[in-house]
N, C-alpha and C positions, 0 to 999 in steps of 0.2 A: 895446358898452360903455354902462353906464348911468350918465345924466348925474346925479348925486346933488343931490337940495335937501331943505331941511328938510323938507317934506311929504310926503317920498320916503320920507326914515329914520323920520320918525313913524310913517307906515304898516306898516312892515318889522315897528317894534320891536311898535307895537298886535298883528300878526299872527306874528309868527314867537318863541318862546322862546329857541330856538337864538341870534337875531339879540340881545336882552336879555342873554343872557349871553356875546356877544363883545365888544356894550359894555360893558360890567359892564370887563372884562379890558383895552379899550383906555384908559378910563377911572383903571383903578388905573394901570396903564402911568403915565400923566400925574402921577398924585400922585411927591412925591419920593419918595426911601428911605424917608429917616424918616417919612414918611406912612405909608407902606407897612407899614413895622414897629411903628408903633405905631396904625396903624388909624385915623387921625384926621388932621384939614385943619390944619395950622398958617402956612400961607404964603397969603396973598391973592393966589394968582397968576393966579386964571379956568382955572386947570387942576387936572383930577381931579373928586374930588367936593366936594363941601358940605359943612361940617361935620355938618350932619344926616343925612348918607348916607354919612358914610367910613365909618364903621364896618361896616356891613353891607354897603356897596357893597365894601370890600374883603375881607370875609370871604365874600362868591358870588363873586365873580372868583375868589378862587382854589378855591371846592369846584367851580368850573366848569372851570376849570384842571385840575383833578384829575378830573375825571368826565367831563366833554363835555358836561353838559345841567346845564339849571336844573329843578327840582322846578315842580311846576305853582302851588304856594305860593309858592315864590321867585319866579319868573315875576310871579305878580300883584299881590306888595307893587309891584313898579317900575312896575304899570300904575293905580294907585289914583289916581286924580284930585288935585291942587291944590285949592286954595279958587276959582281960576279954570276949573278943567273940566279941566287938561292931563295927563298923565301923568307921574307921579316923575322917568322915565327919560325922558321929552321936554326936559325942562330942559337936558339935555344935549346937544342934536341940532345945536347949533354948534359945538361941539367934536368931536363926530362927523363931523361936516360938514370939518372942518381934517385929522381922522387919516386919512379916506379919502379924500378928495379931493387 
């Protein structure tokens, strides 16, 4: 059994597509309904996405949902660098860190 830490899922999501789009889907999970349904963050609650990513973070979770894979496009908007060097989708790797642990 592998013991998960942030540097563990970084790694996964830098390397694996497949892993980017189950976060993508655990992450919408966390948004509420109404996030859900209207695609967007309205509650400050450190859960789901950002408002700068609900939108497309919840519209791949579900074409992933629906398909089983991210497109190699989709895959690398979530791996495009911060203004600090991180990946889109690493911002997330605490919250990741709670759904599967």
């Amino acid at each position: 059994m592998t013991e998960w830490t942030k540097p563990k899922i970084i790694e996964l999501l830098q390397n694996s597509d497949r892993a980017i789009g189950r976060a993508l889907v655990r992450l919408c999970e966390r948004q509420t309904a109404d996030e859900q349904v209207h695609k967007t963050t309205k509650y400050q609650n450190a859960m789901g996405f950002r408002p700068c990513h609900a939108r497309m973070g919840v519209e791949m979770a579900e074409f992933f949902r629906a398909r089983g894979y991210l497109t190699p496009k989709q895959a690398r908007y979530w791996r495009i660098p911060d203004k600090a060097g991180n990946m889109r989708i690493g911002v997330y790797a605490n919250q990741l860190l709670k759904v599967i642990g």
